[in-house]
mmCIF file of the N, C-alpha and C atoms, coordinates in Angstrom:
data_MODEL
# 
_entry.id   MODEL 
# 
loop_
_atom_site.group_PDB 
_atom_site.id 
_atom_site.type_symbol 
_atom_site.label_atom_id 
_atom_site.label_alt_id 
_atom_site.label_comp_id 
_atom_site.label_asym_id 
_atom_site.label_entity_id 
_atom_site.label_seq_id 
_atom_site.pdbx_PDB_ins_code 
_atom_site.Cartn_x 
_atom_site.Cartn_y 
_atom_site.Cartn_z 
_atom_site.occupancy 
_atom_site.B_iso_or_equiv 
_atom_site.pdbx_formal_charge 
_atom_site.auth_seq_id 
_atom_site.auth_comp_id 
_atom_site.auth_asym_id 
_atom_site.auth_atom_id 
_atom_site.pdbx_PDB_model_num 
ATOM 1   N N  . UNK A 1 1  ? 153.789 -69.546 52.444 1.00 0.00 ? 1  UNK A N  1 
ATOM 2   C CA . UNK A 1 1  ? 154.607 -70.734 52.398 1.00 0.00 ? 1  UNK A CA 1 
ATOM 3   C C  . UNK A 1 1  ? 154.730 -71.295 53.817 1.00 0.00 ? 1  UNK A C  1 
ATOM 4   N N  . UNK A 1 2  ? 154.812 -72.769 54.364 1.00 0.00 ? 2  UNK A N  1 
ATOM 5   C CA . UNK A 1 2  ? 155.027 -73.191 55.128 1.00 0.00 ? 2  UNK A CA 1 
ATOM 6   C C  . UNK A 1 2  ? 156.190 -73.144 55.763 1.00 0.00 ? 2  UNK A C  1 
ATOM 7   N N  . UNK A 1 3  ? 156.360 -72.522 56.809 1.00 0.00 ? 3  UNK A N  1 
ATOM 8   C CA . UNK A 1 3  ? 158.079 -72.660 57.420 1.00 0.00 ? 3  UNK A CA 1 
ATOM 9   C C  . UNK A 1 3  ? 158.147 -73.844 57.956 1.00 0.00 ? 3  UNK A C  1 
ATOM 10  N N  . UNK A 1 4  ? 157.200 -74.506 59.054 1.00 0.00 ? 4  UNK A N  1 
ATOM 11  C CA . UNK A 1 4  ? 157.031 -75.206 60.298 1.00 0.00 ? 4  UNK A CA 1 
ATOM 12  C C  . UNK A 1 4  ? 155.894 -76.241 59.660 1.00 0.00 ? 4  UNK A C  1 
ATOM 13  N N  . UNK A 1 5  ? 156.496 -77.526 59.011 1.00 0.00 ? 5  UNK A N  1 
ATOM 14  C CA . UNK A 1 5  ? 155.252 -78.659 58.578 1.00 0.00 ? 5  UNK A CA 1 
ATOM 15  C C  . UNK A 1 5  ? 154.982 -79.001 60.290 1.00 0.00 ? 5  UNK A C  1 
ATOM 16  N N  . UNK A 1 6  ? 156.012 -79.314 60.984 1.00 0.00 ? 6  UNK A N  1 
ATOM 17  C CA . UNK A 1 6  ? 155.179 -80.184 62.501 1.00 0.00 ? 6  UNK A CA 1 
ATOM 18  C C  . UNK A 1 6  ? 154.069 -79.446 63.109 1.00 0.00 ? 6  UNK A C  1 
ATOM 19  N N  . UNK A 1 7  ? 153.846 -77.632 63.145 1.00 0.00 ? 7  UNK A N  1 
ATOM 20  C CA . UNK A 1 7  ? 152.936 -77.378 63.718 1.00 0.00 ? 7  UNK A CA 1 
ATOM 21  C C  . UNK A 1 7  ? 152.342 -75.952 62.734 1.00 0.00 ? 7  UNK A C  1 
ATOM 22  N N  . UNK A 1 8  ? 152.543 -76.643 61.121 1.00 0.00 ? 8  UNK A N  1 
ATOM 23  C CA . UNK A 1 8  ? 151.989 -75.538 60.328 1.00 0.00 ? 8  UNK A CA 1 
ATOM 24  C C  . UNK A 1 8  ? 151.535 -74.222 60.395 1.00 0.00 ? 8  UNK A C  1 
ATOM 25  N N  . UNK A 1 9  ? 153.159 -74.177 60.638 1.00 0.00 ? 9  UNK A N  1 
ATOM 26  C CA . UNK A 1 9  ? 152.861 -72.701 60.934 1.00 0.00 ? 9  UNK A CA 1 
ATOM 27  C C  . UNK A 1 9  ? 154.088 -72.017 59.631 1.00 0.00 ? 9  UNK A C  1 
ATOM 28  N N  . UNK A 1 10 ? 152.974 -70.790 58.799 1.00 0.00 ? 10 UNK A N  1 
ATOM 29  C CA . UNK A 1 10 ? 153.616 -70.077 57.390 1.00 0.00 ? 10 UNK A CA 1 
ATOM 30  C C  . UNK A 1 10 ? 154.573 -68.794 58.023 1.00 0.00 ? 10 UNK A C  1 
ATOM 31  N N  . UNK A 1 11 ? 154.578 -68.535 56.284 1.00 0.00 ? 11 UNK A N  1 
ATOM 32  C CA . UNK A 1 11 ? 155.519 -67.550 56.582 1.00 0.00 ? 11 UNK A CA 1 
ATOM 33  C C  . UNK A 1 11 ? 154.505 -65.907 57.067 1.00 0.00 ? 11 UNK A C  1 
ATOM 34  N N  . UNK A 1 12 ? 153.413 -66.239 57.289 1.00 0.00 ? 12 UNK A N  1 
ATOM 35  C CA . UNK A 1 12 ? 152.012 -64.934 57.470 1.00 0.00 ? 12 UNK A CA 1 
ATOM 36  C C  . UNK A 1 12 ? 152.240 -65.555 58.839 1.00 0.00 ? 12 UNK A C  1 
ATOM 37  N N  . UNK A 1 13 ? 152.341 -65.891 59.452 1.00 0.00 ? 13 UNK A N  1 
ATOM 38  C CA . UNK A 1 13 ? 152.146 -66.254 61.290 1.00 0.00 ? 13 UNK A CA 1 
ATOM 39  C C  . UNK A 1 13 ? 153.288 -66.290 61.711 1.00 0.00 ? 13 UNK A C  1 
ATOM 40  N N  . UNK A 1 14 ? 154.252 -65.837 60.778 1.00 0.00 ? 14 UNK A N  1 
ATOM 41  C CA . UNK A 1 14 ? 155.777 -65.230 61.662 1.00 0.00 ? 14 UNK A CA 1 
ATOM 42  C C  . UNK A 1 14 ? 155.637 -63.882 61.531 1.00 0.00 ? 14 UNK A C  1 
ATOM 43  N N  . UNK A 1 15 ? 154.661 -63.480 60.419 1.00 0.00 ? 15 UNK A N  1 
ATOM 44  C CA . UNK A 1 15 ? 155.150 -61.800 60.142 1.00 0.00 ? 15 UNK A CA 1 
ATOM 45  C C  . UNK A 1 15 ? 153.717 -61.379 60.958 1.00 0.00 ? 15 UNK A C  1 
ATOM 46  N N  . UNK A 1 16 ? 152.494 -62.008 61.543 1.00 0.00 ? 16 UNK A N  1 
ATOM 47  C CA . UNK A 1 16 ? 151.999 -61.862 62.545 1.00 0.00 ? 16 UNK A CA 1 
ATOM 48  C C  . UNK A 1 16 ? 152.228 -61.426 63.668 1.00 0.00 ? 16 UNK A C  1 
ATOM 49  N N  . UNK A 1 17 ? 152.894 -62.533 64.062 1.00 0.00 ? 17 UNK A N  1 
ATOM 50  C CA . UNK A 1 17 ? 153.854 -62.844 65.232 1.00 0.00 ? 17 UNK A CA 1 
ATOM 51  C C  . UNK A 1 17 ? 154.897 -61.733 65.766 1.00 0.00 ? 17 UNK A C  1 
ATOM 52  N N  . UNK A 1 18 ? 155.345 -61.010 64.346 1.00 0.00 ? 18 UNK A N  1 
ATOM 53  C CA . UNK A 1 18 ? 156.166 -59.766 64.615 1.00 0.00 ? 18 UNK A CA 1 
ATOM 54  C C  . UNK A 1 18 ? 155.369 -58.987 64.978 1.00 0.00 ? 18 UNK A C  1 
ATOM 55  N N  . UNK A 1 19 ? 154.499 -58.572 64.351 1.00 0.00 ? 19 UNK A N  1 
ATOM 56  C CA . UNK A 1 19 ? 153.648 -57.307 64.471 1.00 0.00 ? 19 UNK A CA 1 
ATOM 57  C C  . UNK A 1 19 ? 153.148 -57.074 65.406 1.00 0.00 ? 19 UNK A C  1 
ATOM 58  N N  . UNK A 1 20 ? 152.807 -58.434 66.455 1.00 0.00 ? 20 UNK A N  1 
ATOM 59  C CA . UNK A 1 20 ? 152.014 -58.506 67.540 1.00 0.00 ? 20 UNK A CA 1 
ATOM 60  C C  . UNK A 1 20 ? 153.245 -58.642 68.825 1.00 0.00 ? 20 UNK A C  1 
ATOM 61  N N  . UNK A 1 21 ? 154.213 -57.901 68.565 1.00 0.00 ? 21 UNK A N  1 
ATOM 62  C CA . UNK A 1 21 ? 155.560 -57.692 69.116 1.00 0.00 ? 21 UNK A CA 1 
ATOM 63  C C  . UNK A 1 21 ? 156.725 -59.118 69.336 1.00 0.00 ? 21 UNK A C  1 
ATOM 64  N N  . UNK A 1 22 ? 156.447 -60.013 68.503 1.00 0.00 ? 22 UNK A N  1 
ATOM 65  C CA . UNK A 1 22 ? 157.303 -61.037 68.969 1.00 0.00 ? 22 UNK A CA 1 
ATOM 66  C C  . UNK A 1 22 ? 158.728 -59.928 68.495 1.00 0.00 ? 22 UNK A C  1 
ATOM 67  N N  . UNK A 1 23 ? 159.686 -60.700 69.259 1.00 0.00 ? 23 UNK A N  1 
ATOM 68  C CA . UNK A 1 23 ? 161.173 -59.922 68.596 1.00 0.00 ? 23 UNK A CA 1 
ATOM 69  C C  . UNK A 1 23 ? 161.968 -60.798 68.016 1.00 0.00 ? 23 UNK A C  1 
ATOM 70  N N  . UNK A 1 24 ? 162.135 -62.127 69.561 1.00 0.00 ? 24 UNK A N  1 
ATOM 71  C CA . UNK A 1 24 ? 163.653 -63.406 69.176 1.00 0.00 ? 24 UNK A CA 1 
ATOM 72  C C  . UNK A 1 24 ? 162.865 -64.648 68.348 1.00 0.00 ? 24 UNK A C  1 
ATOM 73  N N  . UNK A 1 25 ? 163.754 -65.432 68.400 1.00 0.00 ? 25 UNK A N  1 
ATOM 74  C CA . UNK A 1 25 ? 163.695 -67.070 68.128 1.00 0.00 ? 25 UNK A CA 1 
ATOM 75  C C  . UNK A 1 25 ? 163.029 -67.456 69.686 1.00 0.00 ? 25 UNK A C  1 
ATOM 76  N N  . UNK A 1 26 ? 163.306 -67.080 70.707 1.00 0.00 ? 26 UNK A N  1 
ATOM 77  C CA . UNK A 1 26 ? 162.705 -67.682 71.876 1.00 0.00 ? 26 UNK A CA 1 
ATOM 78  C C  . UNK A 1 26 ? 161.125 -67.414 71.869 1.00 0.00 ? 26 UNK A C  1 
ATOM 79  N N  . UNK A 1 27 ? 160.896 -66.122 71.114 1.00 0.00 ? 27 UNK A N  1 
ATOM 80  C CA . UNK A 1 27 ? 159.399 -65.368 71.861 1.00 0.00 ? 27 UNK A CA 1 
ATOM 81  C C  . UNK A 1 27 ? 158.661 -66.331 70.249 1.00 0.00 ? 27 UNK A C  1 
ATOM 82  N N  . UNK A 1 28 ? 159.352 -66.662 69.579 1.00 0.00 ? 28 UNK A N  1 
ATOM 83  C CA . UNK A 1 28 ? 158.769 -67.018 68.520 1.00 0.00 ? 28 UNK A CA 1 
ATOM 84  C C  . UNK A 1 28 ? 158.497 -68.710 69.077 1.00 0.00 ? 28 UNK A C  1 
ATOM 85  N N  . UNK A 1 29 ? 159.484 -69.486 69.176 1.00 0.00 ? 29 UNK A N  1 
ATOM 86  C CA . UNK A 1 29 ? 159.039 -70.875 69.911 1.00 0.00 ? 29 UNK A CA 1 
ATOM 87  C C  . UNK A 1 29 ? 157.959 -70.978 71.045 1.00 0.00 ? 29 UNK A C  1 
ATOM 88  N N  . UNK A 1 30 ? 157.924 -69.982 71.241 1.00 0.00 ? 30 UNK A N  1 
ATOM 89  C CA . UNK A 1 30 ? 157.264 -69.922 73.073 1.00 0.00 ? 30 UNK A CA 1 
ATOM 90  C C  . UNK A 1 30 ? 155.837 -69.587 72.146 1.00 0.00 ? 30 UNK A C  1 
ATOM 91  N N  . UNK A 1 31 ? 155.135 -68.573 71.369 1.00 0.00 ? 31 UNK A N  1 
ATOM 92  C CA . UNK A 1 31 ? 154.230 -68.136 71.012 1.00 0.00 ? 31 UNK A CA 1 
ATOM 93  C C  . UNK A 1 31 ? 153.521 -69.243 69.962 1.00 0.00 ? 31 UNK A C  1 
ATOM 94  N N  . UNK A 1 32 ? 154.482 -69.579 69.068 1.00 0.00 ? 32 UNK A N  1 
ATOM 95  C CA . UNK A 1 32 ? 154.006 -70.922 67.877 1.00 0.00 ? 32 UNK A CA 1 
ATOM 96  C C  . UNK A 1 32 ? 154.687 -71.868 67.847 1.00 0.00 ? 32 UNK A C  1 
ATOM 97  N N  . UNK A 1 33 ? 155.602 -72.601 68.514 1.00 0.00 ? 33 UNK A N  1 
ATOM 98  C CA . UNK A 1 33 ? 155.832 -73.786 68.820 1.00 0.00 ? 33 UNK A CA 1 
ATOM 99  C C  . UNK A 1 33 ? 157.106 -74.416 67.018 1.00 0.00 ? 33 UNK A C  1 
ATOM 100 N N  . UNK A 1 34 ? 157.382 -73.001 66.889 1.00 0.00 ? 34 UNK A N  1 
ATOM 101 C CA . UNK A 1 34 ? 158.541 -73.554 66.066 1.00 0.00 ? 34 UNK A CA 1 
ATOM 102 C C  . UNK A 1 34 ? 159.882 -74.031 66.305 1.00 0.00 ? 34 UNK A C  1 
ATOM 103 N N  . UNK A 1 35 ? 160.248 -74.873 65.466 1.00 0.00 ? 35 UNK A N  1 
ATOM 104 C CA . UNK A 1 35 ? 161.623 -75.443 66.007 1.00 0.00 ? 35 UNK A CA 1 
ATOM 105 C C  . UNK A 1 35 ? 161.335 -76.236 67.169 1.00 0.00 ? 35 UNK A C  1 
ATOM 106 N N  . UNK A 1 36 ? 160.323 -76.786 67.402 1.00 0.00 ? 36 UNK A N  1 
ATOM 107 C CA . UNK A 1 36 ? 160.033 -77.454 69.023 1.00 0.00 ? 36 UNK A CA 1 
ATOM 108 C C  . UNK A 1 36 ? 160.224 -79.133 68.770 1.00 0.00 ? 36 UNK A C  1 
ATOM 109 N N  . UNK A 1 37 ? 159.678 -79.059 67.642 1.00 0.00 ? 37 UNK A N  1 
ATOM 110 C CA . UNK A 1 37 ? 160.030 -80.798 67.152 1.00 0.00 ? 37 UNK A CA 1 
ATOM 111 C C  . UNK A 1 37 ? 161.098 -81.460 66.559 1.00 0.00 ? 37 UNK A C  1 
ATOM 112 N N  . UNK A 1 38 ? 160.668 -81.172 65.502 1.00 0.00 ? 38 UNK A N  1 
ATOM 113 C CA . UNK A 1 38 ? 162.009 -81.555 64.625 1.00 0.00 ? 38 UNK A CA 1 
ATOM 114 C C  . UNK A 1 38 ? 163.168 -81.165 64.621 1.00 0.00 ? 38 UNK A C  1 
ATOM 115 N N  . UNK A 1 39 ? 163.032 -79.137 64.733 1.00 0.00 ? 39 UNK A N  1 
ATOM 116 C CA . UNK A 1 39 ? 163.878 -78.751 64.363 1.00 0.00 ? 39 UNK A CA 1 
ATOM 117 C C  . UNK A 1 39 ? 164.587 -78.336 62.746 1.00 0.00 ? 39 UNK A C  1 
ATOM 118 N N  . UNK A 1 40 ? 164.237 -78.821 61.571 1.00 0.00 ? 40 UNK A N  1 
ATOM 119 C CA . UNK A 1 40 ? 164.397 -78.606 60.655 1.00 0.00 ? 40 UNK A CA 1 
ATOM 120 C C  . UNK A 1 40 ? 163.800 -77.209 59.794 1.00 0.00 ? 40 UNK A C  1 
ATOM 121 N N  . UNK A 1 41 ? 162.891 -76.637 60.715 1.00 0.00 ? 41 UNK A N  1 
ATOM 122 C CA . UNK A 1 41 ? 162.740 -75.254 60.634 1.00 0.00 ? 41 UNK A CA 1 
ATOM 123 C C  . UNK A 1 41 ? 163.495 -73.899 60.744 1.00 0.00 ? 41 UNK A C  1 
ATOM 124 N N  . UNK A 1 42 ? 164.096 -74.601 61.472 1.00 0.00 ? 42 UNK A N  1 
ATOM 125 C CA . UNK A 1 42 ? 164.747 -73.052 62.731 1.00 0.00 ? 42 UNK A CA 1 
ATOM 126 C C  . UNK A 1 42 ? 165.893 -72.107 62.216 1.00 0.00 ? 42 UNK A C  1 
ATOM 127 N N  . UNK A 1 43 ? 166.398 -72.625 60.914 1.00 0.00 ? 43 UNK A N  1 
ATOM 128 C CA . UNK A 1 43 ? 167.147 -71.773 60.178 1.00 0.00 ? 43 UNK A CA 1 
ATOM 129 C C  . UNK A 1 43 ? 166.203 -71.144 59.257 1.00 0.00 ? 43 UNK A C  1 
ATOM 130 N N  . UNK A 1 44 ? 165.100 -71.485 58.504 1.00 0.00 ? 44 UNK A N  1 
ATOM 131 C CA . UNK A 1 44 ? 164.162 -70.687 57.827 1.00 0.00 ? 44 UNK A CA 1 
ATOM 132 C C  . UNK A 1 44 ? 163.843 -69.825 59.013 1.00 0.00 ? 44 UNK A C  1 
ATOM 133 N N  . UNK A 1 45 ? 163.113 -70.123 60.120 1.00 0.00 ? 45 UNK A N  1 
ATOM 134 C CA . UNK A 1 45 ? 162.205 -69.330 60.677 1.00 0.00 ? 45 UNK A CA 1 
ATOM 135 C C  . UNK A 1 45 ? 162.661 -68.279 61.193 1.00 0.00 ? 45 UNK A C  1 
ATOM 136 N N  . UNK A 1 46 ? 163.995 -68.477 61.391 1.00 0.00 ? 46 UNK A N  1 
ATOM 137 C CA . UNK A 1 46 ? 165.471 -67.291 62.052 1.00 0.00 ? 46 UNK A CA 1 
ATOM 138 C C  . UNK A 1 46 ? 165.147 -66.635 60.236 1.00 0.00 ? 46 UNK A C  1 
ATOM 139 N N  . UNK A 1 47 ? 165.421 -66.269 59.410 1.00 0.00 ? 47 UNK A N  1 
ATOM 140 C CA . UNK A 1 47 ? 165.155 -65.935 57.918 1.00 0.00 ? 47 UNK A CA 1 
ATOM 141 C C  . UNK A 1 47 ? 164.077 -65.104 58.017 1.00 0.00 ? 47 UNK A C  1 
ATOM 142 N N  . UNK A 1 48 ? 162.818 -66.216 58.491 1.00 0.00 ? 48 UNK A N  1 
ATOM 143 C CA . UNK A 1 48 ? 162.343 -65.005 57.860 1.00 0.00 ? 48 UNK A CA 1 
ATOM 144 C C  . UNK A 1 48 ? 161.411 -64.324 59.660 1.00 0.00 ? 48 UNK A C  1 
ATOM 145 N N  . UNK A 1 49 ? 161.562 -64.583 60.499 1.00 0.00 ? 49 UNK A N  1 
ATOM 146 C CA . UNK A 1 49 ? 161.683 -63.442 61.894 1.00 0.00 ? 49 UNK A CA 1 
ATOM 147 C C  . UNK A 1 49 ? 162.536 -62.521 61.127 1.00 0.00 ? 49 UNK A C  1 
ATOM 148 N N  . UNK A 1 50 ? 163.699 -62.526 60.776 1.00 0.00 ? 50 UNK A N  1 
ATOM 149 C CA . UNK A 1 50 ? 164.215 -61.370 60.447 1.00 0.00 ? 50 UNK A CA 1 
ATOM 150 C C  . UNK A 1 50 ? 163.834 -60.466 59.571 1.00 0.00 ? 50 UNK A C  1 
ATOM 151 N N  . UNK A 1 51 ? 163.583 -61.137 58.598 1.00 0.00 ? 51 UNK A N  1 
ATOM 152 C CA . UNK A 1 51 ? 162.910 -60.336 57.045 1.00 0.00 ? 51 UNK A CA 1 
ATOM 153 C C  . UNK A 1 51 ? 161.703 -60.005 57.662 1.00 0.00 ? 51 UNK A C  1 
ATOM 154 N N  . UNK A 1 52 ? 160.873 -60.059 58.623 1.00 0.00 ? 52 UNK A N  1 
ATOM 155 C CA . UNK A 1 52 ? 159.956 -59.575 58.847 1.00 0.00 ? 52 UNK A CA 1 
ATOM 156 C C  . UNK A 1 52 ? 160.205 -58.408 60.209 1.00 0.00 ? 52 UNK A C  1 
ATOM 157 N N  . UNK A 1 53 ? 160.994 -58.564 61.064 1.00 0.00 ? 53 UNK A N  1 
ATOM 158 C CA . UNK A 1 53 ? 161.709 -57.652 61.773 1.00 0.00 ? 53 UNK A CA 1 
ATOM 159 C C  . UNK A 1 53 ? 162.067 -56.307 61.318 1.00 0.00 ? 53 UNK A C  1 
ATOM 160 N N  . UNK A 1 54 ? 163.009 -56.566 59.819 1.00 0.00 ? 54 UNK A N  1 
ATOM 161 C CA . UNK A 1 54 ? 163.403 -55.500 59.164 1.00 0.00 ? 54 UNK A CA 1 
ATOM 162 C C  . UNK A 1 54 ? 162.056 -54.791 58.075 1.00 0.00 ? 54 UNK A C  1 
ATOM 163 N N  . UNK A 1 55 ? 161.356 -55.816 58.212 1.00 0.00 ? 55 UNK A N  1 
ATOM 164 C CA . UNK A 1 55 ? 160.385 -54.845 57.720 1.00 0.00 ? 55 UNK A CA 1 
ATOM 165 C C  . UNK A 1 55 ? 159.256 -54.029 58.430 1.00 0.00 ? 55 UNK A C  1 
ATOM 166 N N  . UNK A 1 56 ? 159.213 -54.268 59.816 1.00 0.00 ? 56 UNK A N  1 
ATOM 167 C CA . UNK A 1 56 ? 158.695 -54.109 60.598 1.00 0.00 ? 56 UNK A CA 1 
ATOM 168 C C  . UNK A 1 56 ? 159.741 -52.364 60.744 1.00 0.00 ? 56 UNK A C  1 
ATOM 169 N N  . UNK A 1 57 ? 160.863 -52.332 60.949 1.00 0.00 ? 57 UNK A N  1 
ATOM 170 C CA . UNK A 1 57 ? 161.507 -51.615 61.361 1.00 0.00 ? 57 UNK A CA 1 
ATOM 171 C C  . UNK A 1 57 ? 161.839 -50.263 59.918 1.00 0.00 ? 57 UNK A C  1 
ATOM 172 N N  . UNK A 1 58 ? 161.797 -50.748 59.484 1.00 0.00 ? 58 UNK A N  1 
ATOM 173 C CA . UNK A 1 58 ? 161.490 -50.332 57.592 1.00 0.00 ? 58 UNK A CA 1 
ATOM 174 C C  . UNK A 1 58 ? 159.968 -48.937 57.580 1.00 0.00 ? 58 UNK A C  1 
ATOM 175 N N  . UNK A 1 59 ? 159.090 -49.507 57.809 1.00 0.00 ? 59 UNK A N  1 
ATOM 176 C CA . UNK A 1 59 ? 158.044 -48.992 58.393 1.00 0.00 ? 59 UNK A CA 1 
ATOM 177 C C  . UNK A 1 59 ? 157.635 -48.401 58.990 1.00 0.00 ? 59 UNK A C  1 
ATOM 178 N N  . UNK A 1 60 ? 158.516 -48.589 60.417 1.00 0.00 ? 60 UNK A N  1 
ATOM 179 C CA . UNK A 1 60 ? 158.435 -47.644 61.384 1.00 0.00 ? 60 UNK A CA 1 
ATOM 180 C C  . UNK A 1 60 ? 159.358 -46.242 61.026 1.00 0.00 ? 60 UNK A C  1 
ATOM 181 N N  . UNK A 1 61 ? 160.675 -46.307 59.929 1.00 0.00 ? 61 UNK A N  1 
ATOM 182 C CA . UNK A 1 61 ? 161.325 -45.291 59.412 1.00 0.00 ? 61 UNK A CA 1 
ATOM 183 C C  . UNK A 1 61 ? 160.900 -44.404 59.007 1.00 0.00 ? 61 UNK A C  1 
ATOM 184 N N  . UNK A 1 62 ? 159.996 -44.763 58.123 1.00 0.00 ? 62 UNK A N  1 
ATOM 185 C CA . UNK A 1 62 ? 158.823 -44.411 57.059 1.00 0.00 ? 62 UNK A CA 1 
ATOM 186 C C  . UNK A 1 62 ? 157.764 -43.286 58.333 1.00 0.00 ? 62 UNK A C  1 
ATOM 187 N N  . UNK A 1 63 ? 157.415 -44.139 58.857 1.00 0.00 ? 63 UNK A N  1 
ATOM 188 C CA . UNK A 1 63 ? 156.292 -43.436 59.660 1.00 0.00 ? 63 UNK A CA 1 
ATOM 189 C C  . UNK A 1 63 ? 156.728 -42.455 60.308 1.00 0.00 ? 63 UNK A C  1 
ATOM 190 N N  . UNK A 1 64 ? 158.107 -42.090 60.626 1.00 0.00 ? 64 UNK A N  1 
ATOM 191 C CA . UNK A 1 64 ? 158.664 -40.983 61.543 1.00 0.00 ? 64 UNK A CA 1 
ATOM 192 C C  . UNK A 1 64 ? 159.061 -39.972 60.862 1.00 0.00 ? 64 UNK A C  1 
# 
């Protein structure tokens, strides 16, 4: 699903983005340019950074 129409960026290039260590909303704007335009993103993309954070962290539970 699309989070970011201004610089099409889905919900697979946030959970990318995690994996490839993004953590905040900052490392996420700085890396894919969300929330940079419009703005009408940035409460989804805070959503799902997180849901992908916690699954990131979910995983790593698992693995230990």
């Amino acid at each position: 699903m699309y989070i970011c129409l201004c610089h099409a960026v889905t919900e697979s290039d946030i959970q990318c983005a995690v994996e490839q260590g993004t953590r905040t909303m900052r490392e996420l704007r700085d890396e894919l340019k969300v929330a940079t335009q419009c703005g009408r993103c940035a409460s989804c993309a805070k959503t799902c950074l997180n849901h992908a954070l916690a699954e990131l962290a979910e995983g790593q539970e698992i693995a230990a």
